[in-house]
C-alpha positions as CSV (number, residue, x, y, z in Angstrom):
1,X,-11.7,12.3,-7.3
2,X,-12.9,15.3,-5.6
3,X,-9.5,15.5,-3.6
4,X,-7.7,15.8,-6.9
5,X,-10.2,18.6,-8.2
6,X,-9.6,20.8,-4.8
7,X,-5.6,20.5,-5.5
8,X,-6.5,21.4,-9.0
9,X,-8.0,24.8,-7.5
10,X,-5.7,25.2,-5.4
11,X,-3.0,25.1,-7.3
12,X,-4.3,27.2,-10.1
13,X,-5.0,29.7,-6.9
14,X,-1.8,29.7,-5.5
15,X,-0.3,30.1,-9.1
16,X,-2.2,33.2,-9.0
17,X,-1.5,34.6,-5.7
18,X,2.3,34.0,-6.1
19,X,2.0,36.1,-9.5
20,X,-0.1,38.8,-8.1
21,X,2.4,40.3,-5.3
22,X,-0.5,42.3,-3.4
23,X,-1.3,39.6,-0.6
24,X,2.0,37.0,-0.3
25,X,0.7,36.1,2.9
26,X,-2.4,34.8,0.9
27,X,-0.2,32.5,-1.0
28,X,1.6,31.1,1.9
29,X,-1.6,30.2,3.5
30,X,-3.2,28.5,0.3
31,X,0.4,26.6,0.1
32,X,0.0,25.4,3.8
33,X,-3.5,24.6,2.6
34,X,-2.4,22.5,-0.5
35,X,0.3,20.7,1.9
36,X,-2.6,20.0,4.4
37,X,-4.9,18.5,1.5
38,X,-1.9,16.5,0.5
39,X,-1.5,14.0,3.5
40,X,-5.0,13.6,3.8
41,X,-5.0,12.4,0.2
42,X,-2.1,9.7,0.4
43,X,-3.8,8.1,3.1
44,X,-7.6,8.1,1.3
45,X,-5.9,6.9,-1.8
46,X,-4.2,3.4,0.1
47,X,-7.9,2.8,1.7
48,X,-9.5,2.8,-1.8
49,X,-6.3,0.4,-3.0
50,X,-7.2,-2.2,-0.7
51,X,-10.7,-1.8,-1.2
52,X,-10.2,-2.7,-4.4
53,X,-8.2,-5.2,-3.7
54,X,-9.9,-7.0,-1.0
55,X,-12.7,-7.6,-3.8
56,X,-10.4,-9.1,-5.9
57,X,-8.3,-11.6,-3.5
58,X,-11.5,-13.4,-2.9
59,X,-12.0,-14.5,-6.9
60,X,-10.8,-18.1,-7.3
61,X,-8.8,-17.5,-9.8
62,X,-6.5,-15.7,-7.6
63,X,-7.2,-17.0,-3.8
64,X,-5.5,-20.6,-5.2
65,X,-2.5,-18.8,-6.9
66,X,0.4,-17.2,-4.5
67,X,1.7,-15.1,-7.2
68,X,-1.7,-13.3,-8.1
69,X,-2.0,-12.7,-4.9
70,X,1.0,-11.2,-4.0
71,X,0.9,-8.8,-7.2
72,X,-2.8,-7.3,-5.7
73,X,-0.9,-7.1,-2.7
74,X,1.5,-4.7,-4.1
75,X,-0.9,-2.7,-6.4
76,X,-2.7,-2.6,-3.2
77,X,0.0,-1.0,-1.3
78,X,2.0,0.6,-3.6
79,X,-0.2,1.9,-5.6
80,X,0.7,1.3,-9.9
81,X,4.0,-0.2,-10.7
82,X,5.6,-2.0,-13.9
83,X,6.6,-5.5,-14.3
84,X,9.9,-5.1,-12.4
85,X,8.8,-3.7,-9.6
86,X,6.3,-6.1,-9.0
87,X,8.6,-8.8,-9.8
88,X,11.0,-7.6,-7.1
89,X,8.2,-7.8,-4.3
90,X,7.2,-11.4,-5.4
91,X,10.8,-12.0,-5.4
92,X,11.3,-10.5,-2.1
93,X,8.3,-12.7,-0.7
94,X,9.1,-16.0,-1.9
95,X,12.2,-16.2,-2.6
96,X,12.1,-16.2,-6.3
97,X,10.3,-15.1,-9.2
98,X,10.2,-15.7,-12.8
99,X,9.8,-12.6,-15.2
100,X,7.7,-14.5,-17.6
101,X,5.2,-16.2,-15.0
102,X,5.0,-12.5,-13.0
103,X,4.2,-11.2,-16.8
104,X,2.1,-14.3,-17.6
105,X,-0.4,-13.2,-14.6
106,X,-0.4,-10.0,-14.9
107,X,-1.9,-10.5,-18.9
108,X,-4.4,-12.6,-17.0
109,X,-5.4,-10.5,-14.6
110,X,-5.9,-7.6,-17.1
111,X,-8.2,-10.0,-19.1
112,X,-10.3,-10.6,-15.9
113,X,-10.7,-7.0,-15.7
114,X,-8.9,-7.1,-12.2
115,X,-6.2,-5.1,-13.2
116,X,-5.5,-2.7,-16.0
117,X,-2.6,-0.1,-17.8
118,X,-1.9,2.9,-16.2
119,X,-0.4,6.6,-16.8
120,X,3.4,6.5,-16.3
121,X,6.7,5.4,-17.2
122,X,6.9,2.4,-19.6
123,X,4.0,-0.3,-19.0
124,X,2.7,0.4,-15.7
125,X,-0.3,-1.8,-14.5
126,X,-2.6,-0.7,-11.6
127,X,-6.1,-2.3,-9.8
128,X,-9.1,-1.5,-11.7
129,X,-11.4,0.4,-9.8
């Protein structure tokens, strides 16, 4: 979480140097900056998704079940999503899914502690960390 505390600051610092008109080329460079911090930080976030999820995939509870599976698999590379966007990548896997049984696990999984509610739109579930 220190990435998100440096784009914090640098945010608030180019906020500043974009009001203050004495040094734009100040404010350019701390944008480039922010941009540079940014695609490091995609990439460190995935790692510590399947980090977290390769601790998971090993429970029994999930390594027997196919569906469980495949909805770490998506928290894990997507990152948080709701109910019908996971059920669309365990659709697009096996060929089918049914809303109710995606749901079903996902309550489950919560319970287990493996995954939990998230900030966003609606009900959005993501790995617990």
């Amino acid at each position: 979480r220190k990435l998100d505390t440096i784009m914090n600051r640098l945010d608030m610092n180019e906020r500043i140097l974009s009001d203050s008109l004495e040094h734009p080329e100040l404010a350019s460079a701390v944008s480039n900056l922010r941009a540079g911090v940014l695609l490091v930080k995609e990439p460190i976030t995935a790692l510590e998704r399947l980090s977290a999820a390769r601790k998971y995939i090993h429970r029994r509870s999930v390594e027997k079940d196919e569906i469980s599976r495949l909805i770490i698999q998506t928290f894990a590379l997507h990152g948080p999503q709701n109910t019908s966007q996971i059920e669309r990548v365990v659709r697009e896997a096996r060929g089918h899914a049914s809303r109710r049984i995606v749901r079903s696990r996902i309550r489950r999984m919560v319970e287990e502690g493996i995954v939990r509610s998230a900030k966003g739109r609606g009900k959005v579930y993501e790995l617990a960390e």
